[in-house]
Each structure stands twice: as C-alpha cells, then as structure tokens.
PAMAR-814421 format. One record per atom (N, C-alpha, C): z, x, y; residue number from 1; atom name; residue in one letter. Coordinates in steps of 0.2 Angstrom, whole numbers, plus 5000, padded with zeros to 4 digits. Each point is the difference from the previous one (the first is absolute). Layout:
Z_X_Y_NUM_CA_A
...
This chain:
5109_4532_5759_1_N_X
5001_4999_4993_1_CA_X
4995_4995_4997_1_C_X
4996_5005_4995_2_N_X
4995_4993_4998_2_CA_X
5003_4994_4994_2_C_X
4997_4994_5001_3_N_X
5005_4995_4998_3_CA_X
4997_5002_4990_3_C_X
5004_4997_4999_4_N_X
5001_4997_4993_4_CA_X
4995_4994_4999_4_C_X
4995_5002_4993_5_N_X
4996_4995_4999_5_CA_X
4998_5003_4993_5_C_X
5001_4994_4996_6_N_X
4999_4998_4993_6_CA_X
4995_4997_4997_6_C_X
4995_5001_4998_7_N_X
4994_4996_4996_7_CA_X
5000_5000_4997_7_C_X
4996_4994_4998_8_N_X
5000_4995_4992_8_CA_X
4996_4995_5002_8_C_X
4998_4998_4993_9_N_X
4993_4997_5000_9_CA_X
5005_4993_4997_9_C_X
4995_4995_4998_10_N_X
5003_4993_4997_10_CA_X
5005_5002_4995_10_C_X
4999_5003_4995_11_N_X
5005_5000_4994_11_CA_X
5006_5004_5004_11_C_X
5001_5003_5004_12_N_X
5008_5003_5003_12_CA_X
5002_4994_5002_12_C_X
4995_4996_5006_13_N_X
5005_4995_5003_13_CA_X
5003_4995_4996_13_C_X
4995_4998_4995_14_N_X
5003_4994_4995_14_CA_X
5004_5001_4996_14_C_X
5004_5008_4997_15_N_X
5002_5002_4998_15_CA_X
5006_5001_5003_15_C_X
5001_5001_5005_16_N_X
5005_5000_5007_16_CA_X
5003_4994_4999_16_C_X
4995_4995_5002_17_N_X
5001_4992_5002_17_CA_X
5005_4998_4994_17_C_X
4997_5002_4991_18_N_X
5003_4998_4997_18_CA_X
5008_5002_4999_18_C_X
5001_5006_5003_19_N_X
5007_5003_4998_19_CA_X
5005_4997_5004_19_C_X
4996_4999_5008_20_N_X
5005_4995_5004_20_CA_X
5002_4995_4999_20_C_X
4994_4995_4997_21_N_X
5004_4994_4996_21_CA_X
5005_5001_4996_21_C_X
5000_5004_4996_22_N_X
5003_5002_4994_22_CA_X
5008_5001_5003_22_C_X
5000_5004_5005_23_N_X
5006_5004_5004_23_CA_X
5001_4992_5000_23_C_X
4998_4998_5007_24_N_X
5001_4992_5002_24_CA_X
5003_4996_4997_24_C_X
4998_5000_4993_25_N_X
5002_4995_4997_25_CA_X
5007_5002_4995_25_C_X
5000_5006_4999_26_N_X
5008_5002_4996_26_CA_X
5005_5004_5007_26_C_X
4998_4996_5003_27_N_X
5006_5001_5008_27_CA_X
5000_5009_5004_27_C_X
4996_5002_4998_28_N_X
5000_5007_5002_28_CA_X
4996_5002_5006_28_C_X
5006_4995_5005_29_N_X
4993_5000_5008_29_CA_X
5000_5007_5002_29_C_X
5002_5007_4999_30_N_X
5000_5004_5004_30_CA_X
4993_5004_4995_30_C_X
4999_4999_4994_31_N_X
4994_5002_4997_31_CA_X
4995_4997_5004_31_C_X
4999_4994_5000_32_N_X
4996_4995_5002_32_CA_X
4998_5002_5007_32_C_X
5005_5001_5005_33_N_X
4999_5002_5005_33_CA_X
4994_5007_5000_33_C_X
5004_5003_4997_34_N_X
4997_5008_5002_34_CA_X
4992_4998_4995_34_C_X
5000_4997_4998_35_N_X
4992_4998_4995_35_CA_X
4995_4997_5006_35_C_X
5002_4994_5005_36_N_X
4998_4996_5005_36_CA_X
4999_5006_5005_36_C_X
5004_5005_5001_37_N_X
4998_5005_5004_37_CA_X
4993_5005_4998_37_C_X
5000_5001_4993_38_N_X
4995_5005_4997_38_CA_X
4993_4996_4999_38_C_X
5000_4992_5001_39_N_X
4993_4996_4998_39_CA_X
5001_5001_5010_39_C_X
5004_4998_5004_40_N_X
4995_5001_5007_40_CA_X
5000_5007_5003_40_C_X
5001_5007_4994_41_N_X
4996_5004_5004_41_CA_X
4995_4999_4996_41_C_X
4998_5000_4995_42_N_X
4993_4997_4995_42_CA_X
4997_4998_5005_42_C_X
5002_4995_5004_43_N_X
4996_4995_5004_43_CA_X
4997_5005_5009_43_C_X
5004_5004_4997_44_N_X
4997_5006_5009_44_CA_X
5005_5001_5003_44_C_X
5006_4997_4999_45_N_X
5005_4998_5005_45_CA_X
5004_5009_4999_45_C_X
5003_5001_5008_46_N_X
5005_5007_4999_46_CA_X
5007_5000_4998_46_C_X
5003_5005_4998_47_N_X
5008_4997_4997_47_CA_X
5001_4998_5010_47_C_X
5001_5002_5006_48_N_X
5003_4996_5006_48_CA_X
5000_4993_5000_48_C_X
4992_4997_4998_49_N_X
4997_4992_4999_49_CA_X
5006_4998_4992_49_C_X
4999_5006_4996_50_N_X
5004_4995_4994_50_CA_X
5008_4999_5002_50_C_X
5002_5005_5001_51_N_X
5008_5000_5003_51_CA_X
5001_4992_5004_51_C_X
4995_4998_5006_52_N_X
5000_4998_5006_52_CA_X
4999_4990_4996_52_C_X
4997_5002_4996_53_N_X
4998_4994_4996_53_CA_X
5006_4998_4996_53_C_X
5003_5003_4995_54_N_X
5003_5002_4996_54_CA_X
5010_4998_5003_54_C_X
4999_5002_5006_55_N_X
5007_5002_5003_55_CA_X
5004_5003_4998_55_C_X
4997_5008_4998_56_N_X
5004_5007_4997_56_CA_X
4998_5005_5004_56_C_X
5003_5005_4999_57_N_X
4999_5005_5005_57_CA_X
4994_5003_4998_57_C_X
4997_5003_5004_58_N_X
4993_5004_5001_58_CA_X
5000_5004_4993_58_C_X
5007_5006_5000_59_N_X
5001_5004_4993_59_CA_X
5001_4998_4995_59_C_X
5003_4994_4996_60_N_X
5000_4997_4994_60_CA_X
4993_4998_5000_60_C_X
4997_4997_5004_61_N_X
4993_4997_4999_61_CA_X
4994_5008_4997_61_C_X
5003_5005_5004_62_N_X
4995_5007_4999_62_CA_X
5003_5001_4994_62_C_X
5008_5000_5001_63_N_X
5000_5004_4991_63_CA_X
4995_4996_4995_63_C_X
5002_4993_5000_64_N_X
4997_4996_4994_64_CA_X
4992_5002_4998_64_C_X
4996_5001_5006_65_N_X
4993_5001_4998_65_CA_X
5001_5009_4997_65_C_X
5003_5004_5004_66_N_X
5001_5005_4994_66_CA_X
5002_5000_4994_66_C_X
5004_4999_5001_67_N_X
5003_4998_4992_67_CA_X
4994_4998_4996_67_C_X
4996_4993_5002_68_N_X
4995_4997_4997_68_CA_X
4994_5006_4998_68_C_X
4998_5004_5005_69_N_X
4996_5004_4999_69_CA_X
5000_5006_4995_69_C_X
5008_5001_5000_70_N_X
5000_5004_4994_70_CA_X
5004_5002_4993_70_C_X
5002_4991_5001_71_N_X
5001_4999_4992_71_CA_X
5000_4993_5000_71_C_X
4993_4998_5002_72_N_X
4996_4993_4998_72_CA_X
5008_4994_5002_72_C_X
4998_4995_4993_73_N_X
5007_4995_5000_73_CA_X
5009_5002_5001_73_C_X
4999_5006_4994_74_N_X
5006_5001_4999_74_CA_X
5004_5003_5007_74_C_X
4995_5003_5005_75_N_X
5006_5000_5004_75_CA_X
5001_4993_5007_75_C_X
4998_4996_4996_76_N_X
5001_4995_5006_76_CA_X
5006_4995_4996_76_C_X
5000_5002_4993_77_N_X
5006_4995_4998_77_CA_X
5007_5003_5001_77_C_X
5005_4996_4999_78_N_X
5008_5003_5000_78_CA_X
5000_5003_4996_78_C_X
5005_5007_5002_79_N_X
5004_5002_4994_79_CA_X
5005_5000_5003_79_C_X
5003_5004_4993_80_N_X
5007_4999_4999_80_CA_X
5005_5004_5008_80_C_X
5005_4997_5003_81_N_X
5004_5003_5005_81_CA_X
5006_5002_4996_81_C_X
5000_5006_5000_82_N_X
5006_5001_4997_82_CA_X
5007_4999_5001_82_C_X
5002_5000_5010_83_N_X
5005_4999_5001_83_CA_X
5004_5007_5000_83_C_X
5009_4997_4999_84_N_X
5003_5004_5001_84_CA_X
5003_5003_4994_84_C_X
4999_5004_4995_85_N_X
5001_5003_4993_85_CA_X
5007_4999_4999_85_C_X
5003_4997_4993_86_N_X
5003_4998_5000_86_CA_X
5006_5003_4998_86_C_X
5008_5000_5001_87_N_X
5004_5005_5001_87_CA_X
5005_5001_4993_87_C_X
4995_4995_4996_88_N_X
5004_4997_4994_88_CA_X
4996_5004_4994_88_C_X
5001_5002_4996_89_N_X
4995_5003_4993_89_CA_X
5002_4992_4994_89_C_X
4995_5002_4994_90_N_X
5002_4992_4998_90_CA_X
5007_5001_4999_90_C_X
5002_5007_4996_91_N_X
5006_5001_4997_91_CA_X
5005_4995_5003_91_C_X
4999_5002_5006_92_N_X
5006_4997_5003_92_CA_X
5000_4994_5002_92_C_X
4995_4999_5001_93_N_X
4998_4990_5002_93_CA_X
5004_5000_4991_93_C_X
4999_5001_4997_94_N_X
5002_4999_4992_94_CA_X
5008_5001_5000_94_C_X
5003_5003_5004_95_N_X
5006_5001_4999_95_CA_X
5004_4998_5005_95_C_X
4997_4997_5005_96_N_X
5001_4995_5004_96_CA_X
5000_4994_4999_96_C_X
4996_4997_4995_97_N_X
5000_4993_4997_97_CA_X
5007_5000_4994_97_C_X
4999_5005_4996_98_N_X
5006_5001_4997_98_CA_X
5007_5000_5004_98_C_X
5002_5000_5006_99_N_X
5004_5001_5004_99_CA_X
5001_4992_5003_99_C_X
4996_4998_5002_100_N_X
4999_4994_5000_100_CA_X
5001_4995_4997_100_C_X
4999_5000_4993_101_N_X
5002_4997_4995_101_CA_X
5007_5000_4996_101_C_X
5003_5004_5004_102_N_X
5007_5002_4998_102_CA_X
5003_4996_5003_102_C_X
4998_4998_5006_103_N_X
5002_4997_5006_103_CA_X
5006_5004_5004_103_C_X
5002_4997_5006_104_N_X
5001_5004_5004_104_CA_X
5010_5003_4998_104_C_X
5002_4994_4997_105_N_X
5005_5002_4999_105_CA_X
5003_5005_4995_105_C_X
4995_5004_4994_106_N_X
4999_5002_4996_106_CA_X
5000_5008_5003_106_C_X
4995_4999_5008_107_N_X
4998_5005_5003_107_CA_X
5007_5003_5003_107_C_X
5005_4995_5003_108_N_X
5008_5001_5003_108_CA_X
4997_4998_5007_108_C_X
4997_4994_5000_109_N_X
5001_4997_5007_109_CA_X
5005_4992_4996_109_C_X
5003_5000_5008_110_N_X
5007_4992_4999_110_CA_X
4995_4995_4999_110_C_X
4994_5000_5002_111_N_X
4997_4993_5000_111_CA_X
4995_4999_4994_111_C_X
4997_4993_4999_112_N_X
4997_5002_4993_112_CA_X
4995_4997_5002_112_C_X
4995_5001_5005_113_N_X
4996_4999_5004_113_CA_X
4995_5007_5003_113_C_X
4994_5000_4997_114_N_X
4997_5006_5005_114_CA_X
4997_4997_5006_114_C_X
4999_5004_5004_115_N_X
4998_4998_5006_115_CA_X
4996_5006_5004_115_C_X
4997_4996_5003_116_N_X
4993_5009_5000_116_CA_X
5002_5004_5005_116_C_X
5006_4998_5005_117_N_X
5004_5007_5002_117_CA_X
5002_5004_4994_117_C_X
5004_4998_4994_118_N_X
5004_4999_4997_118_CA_X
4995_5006_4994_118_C_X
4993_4999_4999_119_N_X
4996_5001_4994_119_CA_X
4999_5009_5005_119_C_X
4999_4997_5006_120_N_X
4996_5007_5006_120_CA_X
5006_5005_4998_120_C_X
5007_4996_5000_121_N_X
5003_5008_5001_121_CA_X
5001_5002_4991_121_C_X
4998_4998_4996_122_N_X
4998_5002_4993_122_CA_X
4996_5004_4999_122_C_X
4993_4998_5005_123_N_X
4996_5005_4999_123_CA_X
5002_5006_5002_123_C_X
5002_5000_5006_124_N_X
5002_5007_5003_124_CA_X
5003_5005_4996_124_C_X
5007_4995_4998_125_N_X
5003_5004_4996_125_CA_X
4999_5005_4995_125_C_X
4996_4995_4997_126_N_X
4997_5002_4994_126_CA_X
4995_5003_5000_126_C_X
4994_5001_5003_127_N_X
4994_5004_5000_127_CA_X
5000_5005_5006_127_C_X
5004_4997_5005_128_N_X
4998_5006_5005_128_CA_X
4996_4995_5006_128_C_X
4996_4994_4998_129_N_X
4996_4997_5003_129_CA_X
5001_4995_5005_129_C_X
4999_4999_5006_130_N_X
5004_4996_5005_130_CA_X
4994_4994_5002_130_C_X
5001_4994_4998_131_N_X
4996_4993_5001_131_CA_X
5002_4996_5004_131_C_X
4998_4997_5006_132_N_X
5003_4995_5003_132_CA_X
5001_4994_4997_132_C_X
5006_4996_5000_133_N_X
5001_4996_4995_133_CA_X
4995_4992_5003_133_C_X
4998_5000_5003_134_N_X
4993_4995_5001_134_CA_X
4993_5003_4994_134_C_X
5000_5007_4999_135_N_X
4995_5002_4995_135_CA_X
5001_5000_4993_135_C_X
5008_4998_4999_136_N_X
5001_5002_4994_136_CA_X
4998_4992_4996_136_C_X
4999_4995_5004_137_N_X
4996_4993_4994_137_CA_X
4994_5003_4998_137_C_X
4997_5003_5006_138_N_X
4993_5003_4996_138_CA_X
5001_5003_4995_138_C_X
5005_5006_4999_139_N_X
4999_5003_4994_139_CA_X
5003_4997_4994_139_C_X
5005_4995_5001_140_N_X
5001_4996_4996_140_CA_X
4995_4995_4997_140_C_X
4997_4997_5004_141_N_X
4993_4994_5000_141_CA_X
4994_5007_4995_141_C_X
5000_5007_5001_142_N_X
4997_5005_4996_142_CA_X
5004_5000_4992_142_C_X
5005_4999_5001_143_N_X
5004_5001_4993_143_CA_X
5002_4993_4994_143_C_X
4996_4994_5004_144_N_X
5001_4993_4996_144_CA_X
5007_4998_5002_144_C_X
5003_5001_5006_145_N_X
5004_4998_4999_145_CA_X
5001_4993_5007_145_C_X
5002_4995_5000_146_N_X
5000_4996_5005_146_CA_X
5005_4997_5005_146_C_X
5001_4998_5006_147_N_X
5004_5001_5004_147_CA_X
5005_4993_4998_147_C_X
5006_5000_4999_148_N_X
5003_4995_4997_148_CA_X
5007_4998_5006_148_C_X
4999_4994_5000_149_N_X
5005_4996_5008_149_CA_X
5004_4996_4997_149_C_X
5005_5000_5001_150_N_X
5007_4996_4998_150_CA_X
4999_4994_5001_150_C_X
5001_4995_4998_151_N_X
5002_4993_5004_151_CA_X
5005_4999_5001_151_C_X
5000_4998_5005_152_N_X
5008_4997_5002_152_CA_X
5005_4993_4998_152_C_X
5004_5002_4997_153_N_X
5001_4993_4996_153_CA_X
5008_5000_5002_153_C_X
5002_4994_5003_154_N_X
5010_5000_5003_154_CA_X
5001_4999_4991_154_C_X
5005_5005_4998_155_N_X
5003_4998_4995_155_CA_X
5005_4994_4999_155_C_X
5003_4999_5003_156_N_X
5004_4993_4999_156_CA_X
4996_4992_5006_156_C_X
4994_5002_5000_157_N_X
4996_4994_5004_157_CA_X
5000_4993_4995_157_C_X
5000_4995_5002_158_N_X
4999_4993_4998_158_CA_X
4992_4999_5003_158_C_X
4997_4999_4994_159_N_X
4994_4998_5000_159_CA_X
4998_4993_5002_159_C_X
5005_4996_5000_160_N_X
4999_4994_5002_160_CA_X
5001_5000_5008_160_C_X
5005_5005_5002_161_N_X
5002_4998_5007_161_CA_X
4993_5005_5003_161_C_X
4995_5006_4998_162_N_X
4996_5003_5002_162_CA_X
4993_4995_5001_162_C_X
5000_4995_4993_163_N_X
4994_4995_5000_163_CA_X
5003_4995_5007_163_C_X
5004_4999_5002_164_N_X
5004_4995_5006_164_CA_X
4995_5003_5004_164_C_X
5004_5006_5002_165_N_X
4997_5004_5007_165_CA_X
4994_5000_5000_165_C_X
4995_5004_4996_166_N_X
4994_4999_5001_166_CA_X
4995_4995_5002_166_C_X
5002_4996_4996_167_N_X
4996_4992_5003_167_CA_X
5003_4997_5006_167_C_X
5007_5000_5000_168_N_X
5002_4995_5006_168_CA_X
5004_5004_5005_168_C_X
5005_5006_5000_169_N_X
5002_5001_5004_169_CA_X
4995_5005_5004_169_C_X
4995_5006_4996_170_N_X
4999_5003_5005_170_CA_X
4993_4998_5006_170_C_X
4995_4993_4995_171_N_X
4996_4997_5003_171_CA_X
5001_4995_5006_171_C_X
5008_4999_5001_172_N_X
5004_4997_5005_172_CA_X
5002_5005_5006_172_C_X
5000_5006_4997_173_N_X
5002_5005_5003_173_CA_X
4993_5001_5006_173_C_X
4995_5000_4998_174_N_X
4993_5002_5002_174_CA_X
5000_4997_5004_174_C_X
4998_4992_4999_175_N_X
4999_4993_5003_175_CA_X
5003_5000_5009_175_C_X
5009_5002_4997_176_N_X
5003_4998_5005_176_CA_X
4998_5006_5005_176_C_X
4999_5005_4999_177_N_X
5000_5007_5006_177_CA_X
4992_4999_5002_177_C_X
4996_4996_4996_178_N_X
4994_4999_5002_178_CA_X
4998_4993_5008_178_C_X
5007_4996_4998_179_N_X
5001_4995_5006_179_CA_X
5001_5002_5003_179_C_X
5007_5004_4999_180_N_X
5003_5001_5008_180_CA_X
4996_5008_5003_180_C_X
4995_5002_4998_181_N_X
4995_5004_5002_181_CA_X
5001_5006_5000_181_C_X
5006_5005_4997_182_N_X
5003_5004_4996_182_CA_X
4994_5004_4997_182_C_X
5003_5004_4998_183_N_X
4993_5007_4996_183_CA_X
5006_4999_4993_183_C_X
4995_4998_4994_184_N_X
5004_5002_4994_184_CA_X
4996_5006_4997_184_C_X
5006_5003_4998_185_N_X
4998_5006_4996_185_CA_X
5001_5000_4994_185_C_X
C-alpha cells in the first residue's frame, strides 16, 4: 500500500498553522488535532508516524489526509453528528408541552407532581413513543423546561429549636464520636 502524502508549499502550511490555532483557541481540540496531523504529513511524515505521534489509530490518521486531499479544509472540520432521530415531531413536543402545563393532575394522575417515570409513561401513551425516563430531562432540558426539587421543610418545626441543633447540638454530636474514635456519618 503506497502511503499517503500531501504537498504544499509555504502558504498551505501557514494556512494550516493558522486554522489550528484558531481550532486551539475556540476549544475544538479534535479539529486541531486532525490539522497537527495534516501540517506533519506536509512535513514528509506517513499517516503510521502521524497516528504514532498523535496517539490515534493508524485509520483516523489515513482517513484525515483523505478527507484533506479531497475536499481541502472542509473535510477536516466537524460536522454535524446527527445521532438518533428523534421520535417526537414538533406537533407533539408542542402537545406535550401543552400536557405538561395542564399539569399532572389535570392529566388524571393522584399526585401533582411530574416525574420523568411519570412524564415517560405520557409519552408512550400518547404518541406511541417509549423514552427512558433518565432521557426524558433531555427532552425536557430541549423543551425549556427545567428540573424542579422540592425542599424539604418539617411543617410544624420550630426554628428556634432547628438554629439550637445546628450550632450546638449537632457540632457536639461530631466532636464527641470524633474522641471516642467512632466514624460519623
């Protein structure tokens, strides 16, 4: 297999050089990288030496000078990943929101609380679409909507006797299991 080699005269390299910085500097190390691999085959180097230097397999190093050879910059920058297509149309993100804004109890659940088990078995029902209820903040976090947690508040607590505790009971509580050489948890 004859190796992969890329020529260019001064204005490629500097041009090279400049984009890397440019990557470098707006956080985009994997453009960066693949550009530091395309200035050392400029430099004579083979994609095995660039991988080896690089610490990437031998084949991302080969693809990159391809790519470079036959659509210049563009193919050494990121595009878009598309992922897993989404199973939601807007309609229904839109009628989902609408659903959600009714809130739960509206919808005929006892609690008036959503909860993203809670949100997951809505979608199903209602579109057909089955989310794991760990994905559904993402689709939520896609809809503006934000993850909201209860605080805990004793209804009949005395605040005075809560400020006691904190300062003097529970830091006596420490102290003491710290002497007698106890694990506090």
């Amino acid at each position: 297999m004859k190796a992969r080699m890329n020529v260019g005269g001064n204005r490629i390299r500097e041009r090279v050089i400049k984009f890397q910085r440019r990557a470098e500097k707006e956080g985009e190390r994997r453009v960066a990288q693949r550009l530091h691999g395309i200035r050392l085959n400029l430099d004579g180097r083979t994609s095995g030496e660039i991988a080896s230097i690089l610490n990437v397999h031998r084949s991302n190093a080969s693809l990159w000078l391809k790519h470079w050879q036959q659509y210049g910059l563009e193919g050494i920058l990121e595009g878009h990943r598309s992922g897993r297509p989404r199973e939601l149309s807007e309609a229904q993100i839109q009628q989902l929101s609408d659903i959600l804004d009714s809130g739960p109890i509206a919808y005929g659940y006892g609690s008036g609380i959503w909860t993203a088990k809670v949100i997951a078995q809505v979608i199903a029902e209602e579109f057909g679409a089955f989310y794991h209820p760990g994905h559904v903040r993402k689709v939520l976090y896609q809809m503006n909507y934000s993850v909201q947690r209860p605080r805990r508040l004793l209804a009949r607590a005395d605040p005075v006797k809560q400020n006691r505790w904190k300062r003097f009971t529970h830091p006596n509580l420490k102290k003491n299991a710290e002497n007698k050489g106890g694990a506090y948890f």
